[in-house]
C-alpha positions as CSV (number, residue, x, y, z in Angstrom):
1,X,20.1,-24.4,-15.7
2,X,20.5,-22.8,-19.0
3,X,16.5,-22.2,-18.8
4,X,16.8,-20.2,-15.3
5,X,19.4,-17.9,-16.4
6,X,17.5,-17.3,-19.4
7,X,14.7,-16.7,-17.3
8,X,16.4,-14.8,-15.0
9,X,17.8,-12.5,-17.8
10,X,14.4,-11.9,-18.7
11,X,13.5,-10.6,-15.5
12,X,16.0,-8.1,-15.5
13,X,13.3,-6.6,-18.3
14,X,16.6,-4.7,-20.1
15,X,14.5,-3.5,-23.0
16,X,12.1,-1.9,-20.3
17,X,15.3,-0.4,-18.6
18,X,17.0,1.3,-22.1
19,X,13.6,2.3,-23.5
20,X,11.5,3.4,-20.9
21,X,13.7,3.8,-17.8
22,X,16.6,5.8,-19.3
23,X,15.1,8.8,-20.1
24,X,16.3,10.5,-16.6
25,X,19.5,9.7,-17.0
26,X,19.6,10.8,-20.5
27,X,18.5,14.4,-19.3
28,X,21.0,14.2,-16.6
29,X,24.0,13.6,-19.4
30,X,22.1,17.0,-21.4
31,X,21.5,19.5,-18.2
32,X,25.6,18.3,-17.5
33,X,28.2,21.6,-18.2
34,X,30.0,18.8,-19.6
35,X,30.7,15.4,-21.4
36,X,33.1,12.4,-20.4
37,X,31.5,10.6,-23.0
38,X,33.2,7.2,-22.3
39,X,32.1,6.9,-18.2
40,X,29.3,8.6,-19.4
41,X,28.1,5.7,-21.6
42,X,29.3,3.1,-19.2
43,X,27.7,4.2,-16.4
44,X,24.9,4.2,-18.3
45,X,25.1,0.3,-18.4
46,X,26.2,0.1,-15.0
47,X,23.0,2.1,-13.9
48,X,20.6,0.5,-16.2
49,X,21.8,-3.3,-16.4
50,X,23.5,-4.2,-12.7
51,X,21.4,-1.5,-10.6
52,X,17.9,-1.6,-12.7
53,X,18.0,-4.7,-14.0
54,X,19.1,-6.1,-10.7
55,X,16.4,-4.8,-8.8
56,X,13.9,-5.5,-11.1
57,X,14.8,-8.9,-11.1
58,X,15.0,-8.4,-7.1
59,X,11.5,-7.2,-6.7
60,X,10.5,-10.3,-9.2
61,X,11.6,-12.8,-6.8
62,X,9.4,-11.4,-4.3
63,X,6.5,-10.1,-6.1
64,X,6.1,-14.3,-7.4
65,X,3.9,-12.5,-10.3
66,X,2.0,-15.1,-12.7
67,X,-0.1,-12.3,-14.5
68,X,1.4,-9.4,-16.7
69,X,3.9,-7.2,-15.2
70,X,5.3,-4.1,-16.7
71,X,7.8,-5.3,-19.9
72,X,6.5,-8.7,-19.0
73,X,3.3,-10.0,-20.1
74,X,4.1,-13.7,-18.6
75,X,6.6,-13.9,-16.4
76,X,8.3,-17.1,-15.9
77,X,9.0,-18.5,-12.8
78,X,12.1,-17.6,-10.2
79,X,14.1,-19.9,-8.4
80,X,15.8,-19.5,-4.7
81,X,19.3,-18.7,-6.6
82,X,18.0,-15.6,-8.3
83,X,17.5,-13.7,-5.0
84,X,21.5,-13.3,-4.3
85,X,22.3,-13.2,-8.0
86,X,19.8,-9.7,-8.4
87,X,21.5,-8.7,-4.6
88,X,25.0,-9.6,-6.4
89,X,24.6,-7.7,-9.5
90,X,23.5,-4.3,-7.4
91,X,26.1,-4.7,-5.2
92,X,28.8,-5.2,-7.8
93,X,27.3,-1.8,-9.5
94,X,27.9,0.0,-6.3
95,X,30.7,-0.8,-5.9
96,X,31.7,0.3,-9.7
97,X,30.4,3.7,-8.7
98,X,33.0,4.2,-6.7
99,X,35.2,5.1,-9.3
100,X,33.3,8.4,-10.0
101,X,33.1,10.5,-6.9
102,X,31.5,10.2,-3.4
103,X,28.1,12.3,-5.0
104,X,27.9,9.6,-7.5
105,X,28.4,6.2,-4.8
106,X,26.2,8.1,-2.1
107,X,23.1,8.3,-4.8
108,X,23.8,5.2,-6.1
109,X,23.7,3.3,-2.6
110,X,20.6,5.4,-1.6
111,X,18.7,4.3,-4.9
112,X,19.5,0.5,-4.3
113,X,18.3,1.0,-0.5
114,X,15.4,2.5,-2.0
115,X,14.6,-0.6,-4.2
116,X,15.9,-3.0,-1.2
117,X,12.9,-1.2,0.8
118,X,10.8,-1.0,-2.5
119,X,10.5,-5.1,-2.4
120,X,12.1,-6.9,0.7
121,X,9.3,-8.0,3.1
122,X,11.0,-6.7,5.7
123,X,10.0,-3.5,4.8
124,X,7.9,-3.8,1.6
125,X,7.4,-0.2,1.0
126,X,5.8,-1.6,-2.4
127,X,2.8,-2.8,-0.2
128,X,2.1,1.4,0.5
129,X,0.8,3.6,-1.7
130,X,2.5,6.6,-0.5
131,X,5.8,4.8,0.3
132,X,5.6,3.5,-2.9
133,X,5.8,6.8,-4.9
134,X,8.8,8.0,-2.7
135,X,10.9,4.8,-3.6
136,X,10.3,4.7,-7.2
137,X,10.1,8.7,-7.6
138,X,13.8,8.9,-5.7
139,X,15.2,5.9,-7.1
140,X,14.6,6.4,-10.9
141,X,13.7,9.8,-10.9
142,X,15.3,12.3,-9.0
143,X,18.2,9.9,-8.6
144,X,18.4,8.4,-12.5
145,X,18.9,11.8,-13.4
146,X,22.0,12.8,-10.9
147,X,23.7,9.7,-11.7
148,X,23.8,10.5,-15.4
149,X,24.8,14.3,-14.4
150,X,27.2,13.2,-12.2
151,X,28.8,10.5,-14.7
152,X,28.9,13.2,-17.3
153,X,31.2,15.7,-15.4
154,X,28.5,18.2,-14.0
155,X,28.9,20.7,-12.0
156,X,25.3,21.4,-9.7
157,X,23.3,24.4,-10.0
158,X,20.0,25.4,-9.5
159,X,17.9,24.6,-12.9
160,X,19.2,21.2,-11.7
161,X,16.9,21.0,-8.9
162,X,13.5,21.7,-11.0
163,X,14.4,19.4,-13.9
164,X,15.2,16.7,-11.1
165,X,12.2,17.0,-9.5
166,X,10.4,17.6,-12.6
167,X,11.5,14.3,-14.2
168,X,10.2,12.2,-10.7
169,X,7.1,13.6,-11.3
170,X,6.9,12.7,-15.3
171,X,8.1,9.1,-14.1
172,X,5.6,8.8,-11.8
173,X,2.5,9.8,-13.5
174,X,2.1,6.4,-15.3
175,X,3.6,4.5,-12.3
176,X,0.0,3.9,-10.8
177,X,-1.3,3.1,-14.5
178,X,0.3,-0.8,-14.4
179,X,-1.4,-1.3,-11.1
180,X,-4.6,-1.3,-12.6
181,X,-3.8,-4.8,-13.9
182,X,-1.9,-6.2,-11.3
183,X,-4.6,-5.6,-8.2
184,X,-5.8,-9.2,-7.7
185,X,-2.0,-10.4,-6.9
186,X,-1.3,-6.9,-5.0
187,X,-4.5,-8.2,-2.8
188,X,-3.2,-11.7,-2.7
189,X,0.0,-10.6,-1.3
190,X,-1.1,-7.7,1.4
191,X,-0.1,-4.8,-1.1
192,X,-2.3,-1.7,-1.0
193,X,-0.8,-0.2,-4.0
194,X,-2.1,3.5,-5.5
195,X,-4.7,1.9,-7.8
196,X,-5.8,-0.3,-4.6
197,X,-6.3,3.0,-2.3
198,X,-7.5,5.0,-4.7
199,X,-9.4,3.7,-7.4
200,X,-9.3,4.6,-11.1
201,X,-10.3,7.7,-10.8
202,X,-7.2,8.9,-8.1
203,X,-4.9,7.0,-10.8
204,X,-6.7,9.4,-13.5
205,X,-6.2,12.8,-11.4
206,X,-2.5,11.6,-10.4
207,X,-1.7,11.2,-13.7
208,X,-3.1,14.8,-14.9
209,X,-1.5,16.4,-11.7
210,X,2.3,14.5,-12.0
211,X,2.6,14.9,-15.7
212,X,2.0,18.5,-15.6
213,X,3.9,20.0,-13.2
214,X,6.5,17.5,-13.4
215,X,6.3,18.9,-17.4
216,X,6.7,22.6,-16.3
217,X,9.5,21.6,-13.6
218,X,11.7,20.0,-16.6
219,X,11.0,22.8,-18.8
220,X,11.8,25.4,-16.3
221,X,15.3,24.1,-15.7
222,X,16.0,23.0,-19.3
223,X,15.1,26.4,-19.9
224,X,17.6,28.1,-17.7
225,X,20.9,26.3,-19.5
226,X,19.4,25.3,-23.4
227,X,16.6,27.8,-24.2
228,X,15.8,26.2,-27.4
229,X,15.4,22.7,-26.8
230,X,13.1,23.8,-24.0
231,X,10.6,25.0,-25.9
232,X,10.5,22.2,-27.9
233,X,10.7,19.7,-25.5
234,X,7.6,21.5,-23.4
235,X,5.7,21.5,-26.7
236,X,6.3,17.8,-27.8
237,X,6.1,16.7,-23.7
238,X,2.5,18.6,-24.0
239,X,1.5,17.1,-27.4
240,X,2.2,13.4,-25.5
241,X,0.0,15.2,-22.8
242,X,-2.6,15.2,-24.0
243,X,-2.8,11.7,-26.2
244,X,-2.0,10.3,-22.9
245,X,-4.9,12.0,-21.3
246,X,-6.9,11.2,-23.8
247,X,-6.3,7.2,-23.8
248,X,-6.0,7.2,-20.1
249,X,-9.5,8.9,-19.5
250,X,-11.1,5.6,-21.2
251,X,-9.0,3.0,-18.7
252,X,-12.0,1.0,-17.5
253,X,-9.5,-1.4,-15.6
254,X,-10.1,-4.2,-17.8
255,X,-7.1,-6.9,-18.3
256,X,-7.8,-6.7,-22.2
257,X,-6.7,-2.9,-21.9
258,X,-2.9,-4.0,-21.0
259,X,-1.5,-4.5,-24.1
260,X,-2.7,-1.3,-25.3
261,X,-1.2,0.3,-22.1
262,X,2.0,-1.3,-22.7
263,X,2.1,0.2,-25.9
264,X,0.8,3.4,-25.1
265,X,3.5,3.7,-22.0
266,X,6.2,2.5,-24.4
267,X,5.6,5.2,-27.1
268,X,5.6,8.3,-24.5
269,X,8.9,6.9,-22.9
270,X,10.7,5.9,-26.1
271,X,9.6,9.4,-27.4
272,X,11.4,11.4,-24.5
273,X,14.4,8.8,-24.4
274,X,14.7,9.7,-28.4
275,X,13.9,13.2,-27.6
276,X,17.3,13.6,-25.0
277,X,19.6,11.4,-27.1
278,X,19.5,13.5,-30.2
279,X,19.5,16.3,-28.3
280,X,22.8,14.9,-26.2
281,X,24.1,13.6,-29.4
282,X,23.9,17.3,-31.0
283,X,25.3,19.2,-27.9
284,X,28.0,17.1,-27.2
285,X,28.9,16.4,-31.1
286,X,27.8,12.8,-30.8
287,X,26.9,13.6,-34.8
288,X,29.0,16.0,-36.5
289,X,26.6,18.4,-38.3
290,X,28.2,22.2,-37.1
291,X,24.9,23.6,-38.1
292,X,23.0,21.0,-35.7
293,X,25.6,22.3,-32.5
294,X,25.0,25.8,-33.4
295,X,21.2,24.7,-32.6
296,X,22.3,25.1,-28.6
């Protein structure tokens, strides 16, 4: 048993989930008017570990996947308990919302519908590559980035709305990338994923396309309430541009590549989720350094 729940804990892929995945809320908590830094940090884990991790681990149980997976290169086997412990752990998380405001529970309960729809065979919007995009593109995009508004004590206003749709778009530009390697067990199971429809070429052109206006989108609205970190982000955001671009445009599609993609998809993430937390920590005096707050 004590193997299983180890198991288990390693399908909830947390280190996937803090480095990669919480780079929306993170620019959520720095586009807020304000800082309840307490909720703010445990919402944080209540987003990323009960509703992340629990449908990650969700979508695990269904997906059955023996080849690498994204934070996963061998994932071990699931058992019948898992599927009500992930169902558990995003209901319990929904339930914690409620303690914000009806904003915050009404996003939260569409983003685990979203990842109920994402993986359940019922509906196995996973198996579309359209439907796909919306699920993941709402779920941990536009909606990762309310929730950590929202659990800061923000107040909505328009540069909102571009940095929200801008950040689904950054999200999803490598979404199709991980496909690449997965398409023999997408096949096996009936998915036609975005890599499966289109090839590696569409995942190449996606990629250019998503990254860049989703780029401008989070610019534009970062621009609108912190001028300064803007800039920089747009110039550091187009720096990973291109070194993305550059590695991507040599993808043959061949399973040696995938540890090099890991990596690759790691360092832009990490980069951005470093990128917002210093720049929350100085705005909201998470550091004391004056000179650093005069910054925004």
């Amino acid at each position: 048993m004590l193997k299983e729940i180890k198991h288990f804990l390693l399908h909830l892929r947390l280190h996937y989930q803090f480095f990669i995945l919480s780079g929306g809320y993170l620019l959520g908590g720095l586009l807020a008017d304000a800082m309840n830094t307490t909720q703010f940090w445990l919402q944080f884990l209540n987003v990323h570990v009960l509703l992340f991790g629990g449908a990650t681990a969700y979508n695990s149980y269904w997906d059955k996947d023996e080849g690498p997976i994204g934070g996963l290169k061998h994932p071990p086997r699931m058992t019948q308990w898992m599927h009500p412990a992930s169902l558990l752990m995003m209901a319990a998380g929904w339930t914690w919302s409620l303690q914000i405001d009806w904003h915050y529970f009404f996003i939260y309960g569409v983003s685990l519908l979203l990842f109920w729809l994402y993986s359940t065979p019922h509906a196995r919007w996973k198996g579309d590559p359209l439907l796909s995009l919306v699920a993941i593109g709402f779920s941990t995009g536009t909606n990762s980035v309310l929730l950590g508004f929202w659990a800061a004590g923000g107040l909505f206003s328009v540069p909102i709305l571009f940095a929200i749709v801008g950040a689904a778009l950054i999200l999803l530009s490598m979404y199709p990338v991980s496909q690449i390697y997965q398409y023999e067990e997408d096949q096996r199971r009936g998915d036609i994923t975005f890599f499966g429809r289109y090839g590696l070429m569409g995942v190449k052109k996606f990629f250019t396309f998503s990254f860049t206006f989703g780029l401008i989108l989070v610019s534009a609205g970062l621009f609108g309430i912190y001028p300064y970190p803007a800039i920089l982000f747009f110039i550091l955001g187009l720096c990973s541009f291109f070194i993305l671009k550059g590695f991507i445009s040599k993808l043959k599609g061949l399973k040696k590549e995938y540890k090099n993609v890991m990596k690759i998809k790691f360092f832009a993430s990490l980069s951005f989720v470093l990128f917002l937390l210093i720049s929350c920590s100085i705005r909201y005096e998470w550091i004391g350094s004056t000179m650093l707050t005069s910054y925004f």
